[in-house]
SEKOLTOR-87188 format. One record per residue: chain; x, y, z of N, C-alpha, C in turn; residue in one letter. Coordinates in steps of 0.2 Angstrom, whole numbers, plus 5000, padded with zeros to 4 digits. Each point is the difference from the previous one (the first is absolute). Example, Ala and Ser with C-alpha at 12.3 -4.5 7.8 and 13.67 -1.06 7.14 Angstrom:
// residues 2
['A', [5066, 4972, 5039], [4996, 5006, 5000], [5004, 5006, 5000], 'a'];
['A', [4998, 5005, 4996], [5004, 5006, 5001], [4996, 5005, 5003], 's'];
END
This chain:
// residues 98
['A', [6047, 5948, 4766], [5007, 5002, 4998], [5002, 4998, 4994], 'x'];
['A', [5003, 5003, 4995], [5001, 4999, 4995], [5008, 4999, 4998], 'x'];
['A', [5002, 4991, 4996], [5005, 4996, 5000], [5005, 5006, 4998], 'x'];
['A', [5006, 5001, 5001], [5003, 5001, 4995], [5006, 4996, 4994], 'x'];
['A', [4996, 5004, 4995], [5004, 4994, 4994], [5009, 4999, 4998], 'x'];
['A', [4999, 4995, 5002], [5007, 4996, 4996], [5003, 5000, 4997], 'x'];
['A', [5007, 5004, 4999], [5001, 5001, 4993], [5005, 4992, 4997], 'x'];
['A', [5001, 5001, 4994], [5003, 4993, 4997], [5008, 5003, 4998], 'x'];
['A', [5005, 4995, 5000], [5004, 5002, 4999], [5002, 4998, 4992], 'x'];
['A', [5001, 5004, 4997], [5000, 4997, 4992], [5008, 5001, 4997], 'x'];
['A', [5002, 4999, 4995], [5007, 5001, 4995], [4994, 5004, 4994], 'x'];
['A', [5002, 5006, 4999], [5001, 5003, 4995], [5002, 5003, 4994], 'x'];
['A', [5001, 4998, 4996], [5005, 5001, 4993], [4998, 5007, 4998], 'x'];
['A', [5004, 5005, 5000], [4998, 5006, 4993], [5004, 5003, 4996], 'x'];
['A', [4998, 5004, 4997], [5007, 5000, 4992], [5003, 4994, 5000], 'x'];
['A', [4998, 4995, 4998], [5003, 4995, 4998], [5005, 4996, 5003], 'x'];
['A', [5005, 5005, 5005], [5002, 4997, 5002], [5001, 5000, 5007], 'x'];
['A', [4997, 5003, 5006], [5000, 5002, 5004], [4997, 4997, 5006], 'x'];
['A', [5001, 4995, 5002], [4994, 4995, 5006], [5004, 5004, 5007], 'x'];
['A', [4994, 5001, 5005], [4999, 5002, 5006], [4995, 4998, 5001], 'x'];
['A', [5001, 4998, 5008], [4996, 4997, 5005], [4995, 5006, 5003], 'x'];
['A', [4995, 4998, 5000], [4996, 5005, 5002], [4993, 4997, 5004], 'x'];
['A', [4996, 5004, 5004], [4992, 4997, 5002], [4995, 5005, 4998], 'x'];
['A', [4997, 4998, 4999], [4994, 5000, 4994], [4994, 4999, 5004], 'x'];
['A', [4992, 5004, 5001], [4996, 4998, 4999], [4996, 4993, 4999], 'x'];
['A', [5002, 5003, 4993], [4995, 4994, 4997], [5004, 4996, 4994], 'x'];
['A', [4998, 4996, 4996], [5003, 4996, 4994], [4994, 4998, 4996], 'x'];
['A', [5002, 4999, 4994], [4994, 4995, 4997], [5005, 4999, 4993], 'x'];
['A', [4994, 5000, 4992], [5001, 5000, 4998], [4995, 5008, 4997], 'x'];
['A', [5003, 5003, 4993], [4997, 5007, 4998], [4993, 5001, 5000], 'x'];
['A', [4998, 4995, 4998], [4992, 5000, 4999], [4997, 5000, 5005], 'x'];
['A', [5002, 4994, 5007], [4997, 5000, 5005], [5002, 5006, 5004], 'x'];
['A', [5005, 5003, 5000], [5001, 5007, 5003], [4994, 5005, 4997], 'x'];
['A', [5003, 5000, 4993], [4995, 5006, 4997], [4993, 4999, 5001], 'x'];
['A', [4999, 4995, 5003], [4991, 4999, 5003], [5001, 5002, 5007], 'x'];
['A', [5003, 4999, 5003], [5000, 5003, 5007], [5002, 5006, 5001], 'x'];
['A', [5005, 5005, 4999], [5004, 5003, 4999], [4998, 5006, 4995], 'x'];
['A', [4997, 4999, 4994], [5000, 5005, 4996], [4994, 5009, 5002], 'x'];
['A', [5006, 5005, 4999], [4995, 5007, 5001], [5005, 4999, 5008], 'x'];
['A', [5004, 5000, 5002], [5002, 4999, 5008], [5008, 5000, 4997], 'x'];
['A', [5001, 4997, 4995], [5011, 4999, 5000], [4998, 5001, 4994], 'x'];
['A', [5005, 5002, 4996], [5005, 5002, 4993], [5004, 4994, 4999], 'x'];
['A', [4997, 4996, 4995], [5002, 4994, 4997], [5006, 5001, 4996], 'x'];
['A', [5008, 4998, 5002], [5008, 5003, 4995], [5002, 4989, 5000], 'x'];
['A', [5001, 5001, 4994], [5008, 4996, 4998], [5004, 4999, 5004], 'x'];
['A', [5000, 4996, 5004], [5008, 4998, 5006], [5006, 5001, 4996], 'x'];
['A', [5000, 4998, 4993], [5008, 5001, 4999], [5001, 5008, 4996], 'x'];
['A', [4993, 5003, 4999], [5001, 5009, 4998], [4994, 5002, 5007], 'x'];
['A', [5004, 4998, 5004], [4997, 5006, 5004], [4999, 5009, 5002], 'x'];
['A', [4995, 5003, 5003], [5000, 5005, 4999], [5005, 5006, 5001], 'x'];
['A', [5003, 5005, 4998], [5005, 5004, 5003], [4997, 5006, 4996], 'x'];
['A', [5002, 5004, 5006], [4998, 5006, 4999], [5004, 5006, 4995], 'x'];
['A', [5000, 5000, 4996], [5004, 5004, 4994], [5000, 5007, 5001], 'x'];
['A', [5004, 5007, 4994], [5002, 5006, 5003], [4994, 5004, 4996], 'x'];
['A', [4996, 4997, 4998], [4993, 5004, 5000], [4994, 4998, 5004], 'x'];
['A', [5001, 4997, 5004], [4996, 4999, 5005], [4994, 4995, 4998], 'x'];
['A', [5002, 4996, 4996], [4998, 4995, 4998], [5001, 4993, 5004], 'x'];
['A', [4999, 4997, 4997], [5003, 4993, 5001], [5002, 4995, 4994], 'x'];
['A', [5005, 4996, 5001], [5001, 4997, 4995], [5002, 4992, 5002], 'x'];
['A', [4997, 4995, 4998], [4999, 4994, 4999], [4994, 4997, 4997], 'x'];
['A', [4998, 4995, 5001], [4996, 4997, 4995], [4993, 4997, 5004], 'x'];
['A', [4994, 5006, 4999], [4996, 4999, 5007], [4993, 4996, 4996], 'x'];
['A', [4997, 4993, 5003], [4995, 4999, 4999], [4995, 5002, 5000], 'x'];
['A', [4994, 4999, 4998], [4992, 5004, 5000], [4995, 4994, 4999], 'x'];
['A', [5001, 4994, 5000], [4997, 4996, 5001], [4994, 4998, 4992], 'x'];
['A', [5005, 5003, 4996], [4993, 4998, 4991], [5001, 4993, 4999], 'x'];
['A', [4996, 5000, 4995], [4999, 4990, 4999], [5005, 4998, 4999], 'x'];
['A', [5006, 5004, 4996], [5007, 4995, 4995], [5002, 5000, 5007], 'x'];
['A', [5002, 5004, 5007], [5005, 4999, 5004], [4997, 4995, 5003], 'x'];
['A', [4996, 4998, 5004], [4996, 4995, 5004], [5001, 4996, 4995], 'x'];
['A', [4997, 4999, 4994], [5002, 4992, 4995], [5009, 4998, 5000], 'x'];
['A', [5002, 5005, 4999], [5009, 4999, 5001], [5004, 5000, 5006], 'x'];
['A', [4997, 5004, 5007], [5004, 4998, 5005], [4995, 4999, 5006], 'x'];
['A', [4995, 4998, 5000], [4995, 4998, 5004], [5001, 4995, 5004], 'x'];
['A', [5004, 4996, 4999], [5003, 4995, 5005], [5007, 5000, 5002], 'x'];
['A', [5003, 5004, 4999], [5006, 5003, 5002], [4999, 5002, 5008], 'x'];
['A', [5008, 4999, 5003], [4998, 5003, 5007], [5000, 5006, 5001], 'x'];
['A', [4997, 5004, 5006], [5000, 5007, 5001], [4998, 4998, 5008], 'x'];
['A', [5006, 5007, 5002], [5000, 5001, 5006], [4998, 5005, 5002], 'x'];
['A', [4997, 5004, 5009], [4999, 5006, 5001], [5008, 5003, 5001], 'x'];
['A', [5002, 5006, 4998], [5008, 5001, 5001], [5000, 5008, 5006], 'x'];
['A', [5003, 4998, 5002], [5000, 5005, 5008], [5005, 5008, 4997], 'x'];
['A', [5004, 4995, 4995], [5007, 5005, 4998], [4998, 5007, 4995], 'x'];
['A', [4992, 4998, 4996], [4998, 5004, 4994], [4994, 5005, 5002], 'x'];
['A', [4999, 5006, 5000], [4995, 5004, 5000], [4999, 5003, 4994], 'x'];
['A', [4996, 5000, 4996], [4999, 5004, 4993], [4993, 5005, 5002], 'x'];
['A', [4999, 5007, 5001], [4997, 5005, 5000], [4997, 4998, 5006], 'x'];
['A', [5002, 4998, 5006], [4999, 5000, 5008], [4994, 4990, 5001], 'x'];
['A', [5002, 4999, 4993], [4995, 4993, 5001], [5007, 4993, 5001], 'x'];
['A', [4998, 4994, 5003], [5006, 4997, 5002], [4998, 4996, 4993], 'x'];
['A', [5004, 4995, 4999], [5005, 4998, 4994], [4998, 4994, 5000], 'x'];
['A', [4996, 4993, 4994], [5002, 4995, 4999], [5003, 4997, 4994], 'x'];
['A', [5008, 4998, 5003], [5004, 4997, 4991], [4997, 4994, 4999], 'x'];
['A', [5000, 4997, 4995], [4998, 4995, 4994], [5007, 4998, 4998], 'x'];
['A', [5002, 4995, 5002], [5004, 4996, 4997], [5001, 4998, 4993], 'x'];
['A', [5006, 5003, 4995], [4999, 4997, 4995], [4996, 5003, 4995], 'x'];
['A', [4998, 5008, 5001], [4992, 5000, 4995], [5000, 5008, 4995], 'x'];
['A', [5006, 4998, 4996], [5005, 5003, 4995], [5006, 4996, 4996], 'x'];
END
């Protein structure tokens, strides 16, 4: 029988100004996310996170995991976020990484 997982209960900040209480998956920091995690969630900016714009785009500031981002926000926290879907895949924000 397989355990079911835990969620954490975290504080959230986004657009800079914005904290809400949320559960979460998972937490870490972006790199040790981005090693678990990557090809599976759409790595965004907690404080530009992603919205869906009138061309059917998205607009906020989305991770991809290149060398400068991991050398600059690599140790920043990042959560799994329940509240963000970007193109049907679920959403992890990066603290801070803008």
């Amino acid at each position: 029988m397989e355990r079911k997982q835990r969620l954490k209960t975290i504080i959230a900040r986004y657009k800079y100004y914005d904290y809400v209480r949320i559960q979460t998956k998972d937490t870490g920091t972006y790199l040790e996310m981005l090693a678990k995690y990557q090809g599976k969630y759409e790595f965004w900016c907690g404080d530009i996170p992603p919205e869906k714009d009138d061309s059917g785009g998205y607009s906020g500031y989305r991770l991809d995991g290149s060398p400068f981002q991991i050398q600059q926000w690599g140790k920043h926290k990042a959560w799994i976020d329940p509240r963000f879907k970007v193109r049907g895949k679920p959403v992890i924000l990066v603290w801070k990484a803008k």
